[in-house]
C-alpha positions in Angstrom: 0.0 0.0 0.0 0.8 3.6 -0.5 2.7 4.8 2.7 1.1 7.7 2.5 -2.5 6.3 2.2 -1.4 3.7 5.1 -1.0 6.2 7.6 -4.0 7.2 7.6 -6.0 3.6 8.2 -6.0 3.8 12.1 -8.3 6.5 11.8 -10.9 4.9 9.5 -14.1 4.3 11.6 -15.1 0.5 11.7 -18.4 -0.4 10.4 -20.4 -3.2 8.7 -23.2 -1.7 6.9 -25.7 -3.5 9.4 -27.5 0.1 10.2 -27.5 1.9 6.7 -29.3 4.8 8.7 -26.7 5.3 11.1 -24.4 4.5 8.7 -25.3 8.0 6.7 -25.1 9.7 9.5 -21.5 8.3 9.7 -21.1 8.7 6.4 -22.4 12.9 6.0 -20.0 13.4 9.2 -16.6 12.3 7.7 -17.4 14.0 4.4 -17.8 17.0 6.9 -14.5 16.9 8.2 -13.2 17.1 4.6 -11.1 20.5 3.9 -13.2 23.0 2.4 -13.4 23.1 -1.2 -12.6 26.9 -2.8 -16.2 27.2 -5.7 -14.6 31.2 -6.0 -14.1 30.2 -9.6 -17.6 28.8 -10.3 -21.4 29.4 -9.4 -23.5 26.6 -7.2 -26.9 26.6 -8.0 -29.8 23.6 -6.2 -32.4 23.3 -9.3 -35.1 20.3 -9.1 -35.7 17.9 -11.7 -39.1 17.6 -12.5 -39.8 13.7 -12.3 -41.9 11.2 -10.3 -40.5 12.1 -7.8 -38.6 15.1 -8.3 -34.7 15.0 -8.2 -32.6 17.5 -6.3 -29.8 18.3 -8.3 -26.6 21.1 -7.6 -25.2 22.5 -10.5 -21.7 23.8 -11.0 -21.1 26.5 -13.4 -17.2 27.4 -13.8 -16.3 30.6 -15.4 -14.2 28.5 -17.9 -16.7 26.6 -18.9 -16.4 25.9 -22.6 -19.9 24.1 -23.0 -19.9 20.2 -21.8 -21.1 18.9 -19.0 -21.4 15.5 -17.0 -24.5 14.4 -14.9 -22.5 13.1 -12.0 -23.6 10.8 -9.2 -22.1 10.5 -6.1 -20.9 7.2 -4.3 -22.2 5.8 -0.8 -22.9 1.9 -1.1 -26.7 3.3 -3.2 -27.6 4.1 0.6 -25.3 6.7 1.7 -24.2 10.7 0.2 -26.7 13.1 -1.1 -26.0 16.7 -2.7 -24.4 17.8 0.9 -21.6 14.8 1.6 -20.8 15.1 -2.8 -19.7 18.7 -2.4 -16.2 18.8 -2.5 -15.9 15.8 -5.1 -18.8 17.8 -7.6 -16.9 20.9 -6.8 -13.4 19.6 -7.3 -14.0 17.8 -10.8 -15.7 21.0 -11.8 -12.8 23.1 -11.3 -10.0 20.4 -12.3 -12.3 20.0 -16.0 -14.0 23.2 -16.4 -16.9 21.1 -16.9 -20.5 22.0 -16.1 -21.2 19.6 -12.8 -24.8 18.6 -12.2 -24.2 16.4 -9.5 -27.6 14.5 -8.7 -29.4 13.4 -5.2 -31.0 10.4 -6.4 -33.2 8.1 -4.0 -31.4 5.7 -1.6 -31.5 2.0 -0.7 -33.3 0.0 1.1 -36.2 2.2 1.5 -36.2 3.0 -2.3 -34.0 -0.2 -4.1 -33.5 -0.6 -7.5 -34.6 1.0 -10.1 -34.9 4.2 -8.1 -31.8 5.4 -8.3 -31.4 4.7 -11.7 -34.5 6.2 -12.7 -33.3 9.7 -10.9 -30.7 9.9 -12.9 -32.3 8.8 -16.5 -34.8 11.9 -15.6 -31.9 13.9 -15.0 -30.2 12.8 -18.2 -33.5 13.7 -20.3 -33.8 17.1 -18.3 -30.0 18.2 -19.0 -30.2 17.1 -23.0 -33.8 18.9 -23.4 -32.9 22.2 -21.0 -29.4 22.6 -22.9 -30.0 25.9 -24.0 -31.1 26.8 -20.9 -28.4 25.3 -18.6 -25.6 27.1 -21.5 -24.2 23.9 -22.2 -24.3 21.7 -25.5 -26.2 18.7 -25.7 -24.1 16.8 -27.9 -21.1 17.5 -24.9 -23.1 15.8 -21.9 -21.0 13.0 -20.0 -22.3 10.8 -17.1 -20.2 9.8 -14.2 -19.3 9.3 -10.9 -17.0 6.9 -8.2 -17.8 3.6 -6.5 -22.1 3.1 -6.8 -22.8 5.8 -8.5 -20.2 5.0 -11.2 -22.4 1.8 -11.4 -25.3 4.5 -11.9 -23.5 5.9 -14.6 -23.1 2.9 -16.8 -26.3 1.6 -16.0 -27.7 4.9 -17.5 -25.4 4.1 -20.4 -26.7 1.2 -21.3 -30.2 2.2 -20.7 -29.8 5.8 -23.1 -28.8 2.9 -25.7 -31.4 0.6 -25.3 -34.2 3.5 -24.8 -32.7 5.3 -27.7 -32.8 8.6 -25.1 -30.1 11.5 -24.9 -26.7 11.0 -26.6 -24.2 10.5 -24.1 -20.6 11.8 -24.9 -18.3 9.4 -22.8 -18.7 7.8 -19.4 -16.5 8.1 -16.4 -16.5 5.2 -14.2 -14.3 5.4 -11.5 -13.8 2.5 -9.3 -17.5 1.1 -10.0 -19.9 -0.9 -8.8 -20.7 -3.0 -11.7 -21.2 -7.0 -10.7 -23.8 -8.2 -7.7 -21.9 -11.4 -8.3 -19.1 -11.3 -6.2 -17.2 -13.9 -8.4 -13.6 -12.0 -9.1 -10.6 -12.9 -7.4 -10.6 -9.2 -5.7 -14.3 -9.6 -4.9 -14.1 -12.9 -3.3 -10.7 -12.5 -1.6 -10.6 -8.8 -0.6 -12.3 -9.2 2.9 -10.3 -6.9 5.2 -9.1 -4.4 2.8 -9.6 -0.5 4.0 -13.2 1.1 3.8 -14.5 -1.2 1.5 -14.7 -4.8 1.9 -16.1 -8.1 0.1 -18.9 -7.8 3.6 -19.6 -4.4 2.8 -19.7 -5.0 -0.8 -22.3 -7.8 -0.6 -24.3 -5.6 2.1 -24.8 -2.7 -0.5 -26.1 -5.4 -3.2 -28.6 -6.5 -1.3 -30.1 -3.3 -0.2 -29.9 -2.1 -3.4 -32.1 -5.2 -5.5 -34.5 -5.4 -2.6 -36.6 -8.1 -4.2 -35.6 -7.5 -7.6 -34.1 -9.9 -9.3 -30.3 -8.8 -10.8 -30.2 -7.3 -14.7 -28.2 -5.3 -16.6 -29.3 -1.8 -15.4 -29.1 -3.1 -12.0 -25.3 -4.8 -12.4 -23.8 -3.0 -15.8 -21.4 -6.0 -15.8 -24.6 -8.4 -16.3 -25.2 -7.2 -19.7 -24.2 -9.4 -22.8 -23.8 -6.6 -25.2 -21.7 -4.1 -24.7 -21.5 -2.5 -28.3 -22.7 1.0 -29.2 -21.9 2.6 -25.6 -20.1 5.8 -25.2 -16.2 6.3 -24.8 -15.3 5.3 -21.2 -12.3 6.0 -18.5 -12.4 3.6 -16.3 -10.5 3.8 -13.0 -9.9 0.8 -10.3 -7.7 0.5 -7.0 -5.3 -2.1 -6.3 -6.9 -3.0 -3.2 -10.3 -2.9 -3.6 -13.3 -5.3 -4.2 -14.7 -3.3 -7.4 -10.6 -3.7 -9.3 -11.3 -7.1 -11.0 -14.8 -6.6 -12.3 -13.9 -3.1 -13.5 -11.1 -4.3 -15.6 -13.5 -7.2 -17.0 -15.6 -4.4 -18.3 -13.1 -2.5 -19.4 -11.5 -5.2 -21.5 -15.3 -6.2 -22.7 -16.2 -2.5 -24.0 -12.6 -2.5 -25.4 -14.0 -6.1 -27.4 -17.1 -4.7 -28.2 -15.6 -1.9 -30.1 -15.9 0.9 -27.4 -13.0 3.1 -27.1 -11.1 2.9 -23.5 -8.8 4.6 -21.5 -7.9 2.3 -18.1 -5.8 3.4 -15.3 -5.0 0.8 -12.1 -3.6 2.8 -9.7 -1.1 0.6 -7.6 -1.1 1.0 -3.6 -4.6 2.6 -3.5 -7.8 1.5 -1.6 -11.4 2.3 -2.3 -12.1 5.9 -2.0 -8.4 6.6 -0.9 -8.4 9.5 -3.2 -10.3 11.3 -0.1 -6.9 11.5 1.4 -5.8 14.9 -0.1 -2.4 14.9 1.8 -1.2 11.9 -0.4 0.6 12.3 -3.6 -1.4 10.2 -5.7 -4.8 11.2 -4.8 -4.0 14.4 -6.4 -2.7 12.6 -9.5 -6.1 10.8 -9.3 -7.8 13.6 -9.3 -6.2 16.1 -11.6 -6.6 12.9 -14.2 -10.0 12.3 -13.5 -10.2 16.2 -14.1 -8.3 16.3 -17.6 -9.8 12.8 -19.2 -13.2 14.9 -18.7 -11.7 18.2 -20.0 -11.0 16.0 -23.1 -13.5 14.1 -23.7 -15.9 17.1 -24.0 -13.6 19.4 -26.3 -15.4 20.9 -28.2 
């Protein structure tokens, strides 16, 4: 592991995903202790989404904007983070890709499983693409993205955009995603006591998440059988985390299917260790993350 990363494990609280409640309680107070993030060079504005129900979205406006912009969903197991704990991440990858940010609050697991979430964000997807003009950003330069389960959102949306024939998505940003209910990969099956995220957790999250539904493709992206026709993707995974194995499979699949790829394994992290600002490659992480998005949506 990354010394620098290491350090900072003793002071990791313990949990087990047994009480999502308390859990996001947990969860909004350590994104609360992150430093402030500077949004000087941008405006914030809270819209809603008119949907059944309505969507609380933040939007992100950089004064560099140049015209694209990514629908971007936070992570949290699909029952943690909302608009508040996504802050600094929305606000960070908005100023690292001068990228209109319209970071979304979709419903949480278990009171709302699957296909809540994902219908949130398709709603949100449909409102950015038809509101374009309004929002001052190009349709044809809309991304989707986001880390851990909402990176799972992301590609589910993919995949769904394809199948519904709905907005064209530009590219999709997947960083260390949820993709595969499964558990069958060797870093899934083996990865049991590995920092923040574990194989416990993992399968905890799963099982909130489908409720009673059985697994499909827009539940688990890495379920679906054709992978052809999706949009560019950059896909990030952490050596030492559950997600690292499935999120290559996929990766080498889209590559297969014909899908254009950019894949970066980034040796001694953890899940979510990019949170630890102090450490030399979490800043690498996220000025990347920052400048794959700033090209992708060139105009």
């Amino acid at each position: 592991m990354d010394p620098e990363l290491e350090a900072f494990i003793p002071l990791f609280p313990r949990s087990d995903l047994t009480d999502p409640i308390a859990e996001r309680k947990n969860f909004a107070e350590l994104a609360a202790a992150l430093p402030a993030t500077d949004t000087t060079g941008m405006e914030v504005e809270d819209r809603t989404v008119p949907a059944e129900p309505d969507v609380p979205v933040r939007i992100y406006r950089p004064h560099r904007a140049q015209g694209g912009a990514i629908v971007w969903l936070h992570g949290g197991g699909f029952i943690m983070g909302d608009l508040e704990t996504e802050h600094p991440w929305a606000a960070r990858i908005a100023d690292a890709s001068d990228t209109v940010v319209i970071s979304v609050g979709y419903r949480l697991a278990p009171e709302h499983p699957f296909p809540a979430a994902l219908d949130d964000v398709y709603a949100v997807l449909t409102w950015a693409a038809e509101h374009a003009a309004e929002l001052g950003i190009d349709p044809a330069r809309i991304a989707v993205g986001g880390h851990s389960a909402g990176a799972g959102l992301a590609a589910a949306v993919a995949l769904r955009a394809r199948d519904q024939k709905g907005p064209r998505i530009r590219f999709q940003l997947l960083n260390q995603a949820g993709l595969d209910d499964r558990q069958e990969t060797v870093s899934a099956r083996d990865f049991t006591d590995t920092p923040w995220m574990n194989r416990d957790k993992v399968a905890a999250t799963w099982r909130y998440y489908l409720g009673s539904a059985p697994a499909s493709p827009y539940a688990a992206p890495a379920r679906a059988t054709d992978l052809s026709g999706l949009p560019p993707a950059y896909v990030a995974t952490a050596e030492l985390c559950p997600n690292r194995d499935e999120d290559i499979t996929y990766a080498l699949r889209l590559l297969q299917a014909g899908v254009s790829v950019e894949l970066h394994q980034w040796p001694g992290t953890f899940h979510g260790s990019q949170a630890i600002l102090t450490a030399e490659v979490s800043r690498r992480q996220i000025a990347e993350l920052g400048a794959v998005l700033r090209r992708a949506l060139a105009g």
